[in-house]
Every structure is written in C-alpha cells, then in structure tokens.
N, C-alpha and C positions, 0 to 999 in steps of 0.2 A: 231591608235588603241592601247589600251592600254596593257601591255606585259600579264595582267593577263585575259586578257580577252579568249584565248585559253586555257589556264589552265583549266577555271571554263567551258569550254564549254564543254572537255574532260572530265571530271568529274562527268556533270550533269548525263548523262545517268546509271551513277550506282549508284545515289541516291535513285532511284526504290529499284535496286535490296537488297542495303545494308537495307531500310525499312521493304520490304517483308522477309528478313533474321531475322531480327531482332524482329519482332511480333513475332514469335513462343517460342520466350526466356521469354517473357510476359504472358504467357498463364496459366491458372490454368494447375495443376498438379493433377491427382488425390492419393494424400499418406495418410494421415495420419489425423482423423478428427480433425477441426480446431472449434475452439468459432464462434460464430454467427458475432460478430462484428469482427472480424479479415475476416471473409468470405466475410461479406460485404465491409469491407474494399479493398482487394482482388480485388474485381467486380470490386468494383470503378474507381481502379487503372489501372486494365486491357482497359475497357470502354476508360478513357483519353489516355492512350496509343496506345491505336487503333484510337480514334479521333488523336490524334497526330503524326501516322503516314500517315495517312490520309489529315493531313494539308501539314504536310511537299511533300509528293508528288504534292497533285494539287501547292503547290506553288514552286518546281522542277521544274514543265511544264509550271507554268506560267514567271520564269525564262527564262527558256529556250527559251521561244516565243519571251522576251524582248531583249535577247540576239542576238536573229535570226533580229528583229527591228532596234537594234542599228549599226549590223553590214549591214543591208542595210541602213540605215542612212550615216553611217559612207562612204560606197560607191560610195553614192549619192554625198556626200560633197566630197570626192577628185575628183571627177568628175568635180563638178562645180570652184573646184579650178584650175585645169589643165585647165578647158574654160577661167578664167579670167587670168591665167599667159599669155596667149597665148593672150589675148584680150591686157592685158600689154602690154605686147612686140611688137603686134601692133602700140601699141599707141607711144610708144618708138621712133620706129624706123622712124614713122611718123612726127614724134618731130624732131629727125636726119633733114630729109629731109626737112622740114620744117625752118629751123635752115640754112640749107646749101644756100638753093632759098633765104632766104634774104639777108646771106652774100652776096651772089652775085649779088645781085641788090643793095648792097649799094656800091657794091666798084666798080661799071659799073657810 
C-alpha cells in the first residue's frame, strides 16, 4: 500500500469541514452601495464558488469511496499472494522430493 495513502485518508474527512468554513468568507456583505455590474459581478462569483464547493465535496466522498475500493483491492491481492507463496513452496518442496525418488532409483 502506498505510504501516502493513510495521509490522504486522514485528511479527507476535514475537507467537508474546511469547505463549509470557507463559503461564508464568499458571501455578500451588506455595507456600502456598490454599481450594478460590480453587484452582478459579486452574484456571479459567489454562485461559482458555491458550485465549487459543492464539486469539491461530492468529489471528497467520491474519493474517499475509491480509497475505501482500493484498499479492499489491495487486501484481496496480498491474500491471493500469501495462497500462491504457499501454493510455491508446495510445489518446491514436491520438486525436493521428487528429485530425491529419482536419485535413488538411479543409483539402486
């Protein structure tokens, strides 16, 4: 498993909360009247920023799911590696044996 893979696992979960912190810094303010096209500008910019926190979370969780995938993947496969080390050394030691029964039928 890769060393950064616990890193970002740790991690993910406060990608939520740093988003949800961070929308309110984006937010219109009401002080002091502003030109029309500065206002609309304003909206605009709030809008994408809300859609973009909005990305960034479903794509945290969709993360996170990949992560939770790879590391049963990753499970699966040393599994199946520890059956076939063992399946090896089967074979191995059957070779041994094998090896030994003809020495001693050649030299009889």
């Amino acid at each position: 498993m890769p060393a950064w893979l616990p890193i970002l696992k740790a991690s993910l979960p406060y990608v939520t909360q740093i988003v949800t912190a961070a929308i309110p810094a984006f937010t219109r303010k009401e002080s002091a009247r502003t030109e029309p096209l500065v206002e609309k500008q304003i909206e605009e910019l709030q809008a994408a920023t809300t859609h973009n926190a909005e990305s960034i979370r479903v794509l945290a969780d969709k993360l996170s799911q990949t992560l939770q995938t790879l590391e049963g993947a990753a499970t699966e496969m040393e599994n199946r590696a520890a059956r076939l080390q063992r399946i090896a050394l089967f074979a191995c030691v059957l070779a041994i044996i094998a090896t030994g029964v003809a020495l001693c039928a050649l030299l009889r």
